[in-house]
N, C-alpha and C positions, 0 to 999 in steps of 0.2 A: 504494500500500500504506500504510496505517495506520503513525503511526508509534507507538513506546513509548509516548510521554504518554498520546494518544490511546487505545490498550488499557487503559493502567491507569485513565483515567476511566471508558471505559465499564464498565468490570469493577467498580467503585466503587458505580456508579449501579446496575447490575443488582443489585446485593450491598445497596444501600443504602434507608431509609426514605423515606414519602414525608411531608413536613412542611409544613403549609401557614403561611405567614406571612402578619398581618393588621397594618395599621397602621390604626388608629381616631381618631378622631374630627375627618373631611374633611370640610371648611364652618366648622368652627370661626374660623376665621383663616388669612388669607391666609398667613402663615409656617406654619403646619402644610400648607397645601396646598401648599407650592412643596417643602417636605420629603419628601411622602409622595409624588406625581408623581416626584422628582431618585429616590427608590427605586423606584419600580416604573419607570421607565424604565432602572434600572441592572439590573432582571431579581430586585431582591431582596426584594419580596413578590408574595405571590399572592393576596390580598384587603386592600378596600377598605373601614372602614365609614365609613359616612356621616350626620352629622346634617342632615334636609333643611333644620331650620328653624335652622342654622347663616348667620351674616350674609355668610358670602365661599362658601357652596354654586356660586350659580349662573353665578358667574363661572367657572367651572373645572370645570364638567361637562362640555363636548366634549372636552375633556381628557382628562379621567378614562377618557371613555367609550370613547378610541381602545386604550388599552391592556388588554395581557393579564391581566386580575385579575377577579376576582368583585369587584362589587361590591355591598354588601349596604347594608342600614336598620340605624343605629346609633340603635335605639330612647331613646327620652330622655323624664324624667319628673321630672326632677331642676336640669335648665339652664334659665333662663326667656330664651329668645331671643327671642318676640314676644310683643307687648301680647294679655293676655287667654289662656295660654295654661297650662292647668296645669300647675303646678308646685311640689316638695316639696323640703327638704332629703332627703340618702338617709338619714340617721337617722330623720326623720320618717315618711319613705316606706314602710322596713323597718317599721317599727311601725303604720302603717297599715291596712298589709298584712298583718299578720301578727294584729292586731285583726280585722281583717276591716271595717274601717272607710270604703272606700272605695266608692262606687255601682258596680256593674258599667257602667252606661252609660257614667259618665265613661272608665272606663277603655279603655270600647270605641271610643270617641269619637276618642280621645287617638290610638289606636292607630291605627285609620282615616285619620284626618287626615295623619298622617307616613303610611302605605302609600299615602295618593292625591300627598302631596307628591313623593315617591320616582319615581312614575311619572310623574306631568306635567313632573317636570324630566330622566327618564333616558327616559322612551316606555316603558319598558317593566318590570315586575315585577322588587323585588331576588332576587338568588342568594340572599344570606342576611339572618338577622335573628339580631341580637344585644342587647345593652343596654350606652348610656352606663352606666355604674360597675354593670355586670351585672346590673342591673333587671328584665331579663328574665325570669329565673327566679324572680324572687316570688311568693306564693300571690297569687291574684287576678288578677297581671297577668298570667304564664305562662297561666293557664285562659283567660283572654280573648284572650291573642295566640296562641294554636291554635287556639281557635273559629274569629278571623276569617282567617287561614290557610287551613283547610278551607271558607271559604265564599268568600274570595277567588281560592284557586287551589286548583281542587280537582284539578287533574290537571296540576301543577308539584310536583318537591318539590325546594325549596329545601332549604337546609342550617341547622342551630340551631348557636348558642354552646354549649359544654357547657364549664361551670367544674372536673369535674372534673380533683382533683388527680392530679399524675403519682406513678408507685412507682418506691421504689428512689431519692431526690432524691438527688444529687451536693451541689444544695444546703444551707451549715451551716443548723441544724437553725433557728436563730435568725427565719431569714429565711424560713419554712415557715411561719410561724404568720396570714398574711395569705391565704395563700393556700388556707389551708384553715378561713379563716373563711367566705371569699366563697364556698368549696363548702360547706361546709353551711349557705348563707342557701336554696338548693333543686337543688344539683348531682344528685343522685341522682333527684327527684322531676322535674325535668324532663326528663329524660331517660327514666324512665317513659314519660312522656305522649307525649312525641317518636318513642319505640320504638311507643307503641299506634296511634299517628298515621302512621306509617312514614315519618317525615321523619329524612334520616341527620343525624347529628354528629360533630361531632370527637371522638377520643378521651378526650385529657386535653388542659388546659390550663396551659399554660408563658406566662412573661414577668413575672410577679406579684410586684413588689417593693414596697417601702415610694418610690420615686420620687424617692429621695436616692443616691447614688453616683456617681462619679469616672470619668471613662470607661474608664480602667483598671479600676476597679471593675466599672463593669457589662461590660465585656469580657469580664471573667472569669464574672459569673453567664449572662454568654451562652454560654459556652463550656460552663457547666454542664447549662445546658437542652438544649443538644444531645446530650450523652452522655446526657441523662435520656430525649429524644424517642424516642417509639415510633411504630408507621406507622401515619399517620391523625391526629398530635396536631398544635395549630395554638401558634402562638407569637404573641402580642398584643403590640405596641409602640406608641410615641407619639411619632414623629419629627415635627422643626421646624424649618426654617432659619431660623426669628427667635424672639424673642419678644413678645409681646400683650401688653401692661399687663392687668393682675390676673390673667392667667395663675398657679396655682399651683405648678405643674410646667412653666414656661415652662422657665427653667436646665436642667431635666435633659434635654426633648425635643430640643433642640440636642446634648446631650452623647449621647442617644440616636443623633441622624443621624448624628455623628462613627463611633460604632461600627459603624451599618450600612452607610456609605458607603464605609468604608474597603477601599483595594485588595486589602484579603487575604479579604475576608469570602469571594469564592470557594473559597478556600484551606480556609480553615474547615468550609465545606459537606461539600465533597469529603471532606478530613479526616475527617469524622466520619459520614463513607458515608450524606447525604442529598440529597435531591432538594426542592427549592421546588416545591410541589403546588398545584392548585386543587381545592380538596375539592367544586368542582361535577362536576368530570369525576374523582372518583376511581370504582374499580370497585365 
């Protein structure tokens, strides 16, 4: 017979949302990959993105590939990881794109190259596709990476990054203002196109800070995100067990793992009546 705990978790979980957690940008550095691995083998994310043309990738793909998580194409347009390989500041980028300045072919090229990367190092087609510093949703580059979507997997559908913002933020109002820049660089319009294309998405998106805070600190905005998460919304984090010279956010992805590693983060879940989801197998 079941005992108490056991009733009141499943009663939690029946009752409770499903929220999928992504830690981004695997390949980067061997200390973000031994971070994001130490979480997903703790059970506390359910997606993976990935830069393929990241220098510590392909060490750590059988890895990757053994565990339960989506792992997706962390699209990038902005990192210059190999010789010859386009690349923009994202200020420069946004403007490009939003000029209309850039060749379709490059961009389709771009696009391509990291989809054939993705495959020749995993075998097989990402779950999802999102963008290094949310690239993805730009005029220009959104139009061409659903083109080559529908031409590369016409009868898969993977899952899109969807920047929008959540309602109702728990978070002060302060710390709102980044995260509803990066939704209106094209939250609303790709998700259009995604809806006309019928590929699903996340809800809303959670984890969007400025990349400085205390682990107490970000404790707390994690704790906010939660009460904020509705069912379907995905939470973006940047765990590291070390840090990478020139790293800019090297300091905080370490103080990141601390918080997700920590023995209560179960406690938390539960608490706040959700479930770690893979938004490939939601309904």
């Amino acid at each position: 017979m079941p005992d108490a705990s056991s009733k009141v978790k499943t009663s939690l979980v029946a009752a409770g949302k499903r929220l999928a957690i992504c830690a981004d940008d695997f390949g980067m550095s061997a200390g973000i990959n031994a971070g994001i691995l130490e979480l997903a083998r703790l059970g506390r994310l359910s997606a993976v993105s990935c830069l393929v043309q990241g220098p510590a990738l392909s060490e750590q793909v059988s890895l990757l590939a053994l565990l339960p998580v989506d792992i997706g194409l962390h699209l990038n347009f902005t990192e210059a990881f190999v010789r010859g390989q386009f690349c923009f500041s994202l200020p420069r980028l946004i403007s490009a794109c939003y000029l209309k300045q850039l060749p379709k072919s490059l961009i389709t090229a771009t696009i391509d190259s990291q989809l054939d990367g993705f495959e020749t190092r995993f075998g097989r087609p990402p779950d999802f596709i999102d963008g290094h510093q949310h690239v993805h949703q730009l005029p220009l580059i959104r139009e061409q990476l659903l083109e080559c979507i529908a031409q590369r997997y016409p009868t898969r559908s993977l899952w899109l990054r969807s920047t929008q913002t959540a309602r109702h933020l728990t978070v002060d109002r302060g710390k709102r203002l980044k995260a509803r820049i990066i939704a209106c660089l094209g939250a609303r319009t790709m998700r259009r196109l995604a809806d006309a294309q019928g590929l699903p998405m996340n809800r809303h998106l959670l984890g969007v800070y400025g990349f400085s805070a205390s682990p107490e600190e970000y404790r707390r905005m994690l704790m906010s995100w939660f009460v904020d998460a509705a069912d379907g919304d995905l939470l973006m984090c940047h765990p590291a067990s070390a840090i990478e010279a020139g790293d800019p956010i090297g300091q905080q992805r370490i103080r990141e793992l601390s918080v997700f590693a920590d023995s209560r983060f179960p406690y938390w879940i539960e608490q706040h009546r959700l479930t770690i989801s893979r938004l490939s197998r939601a309904a």
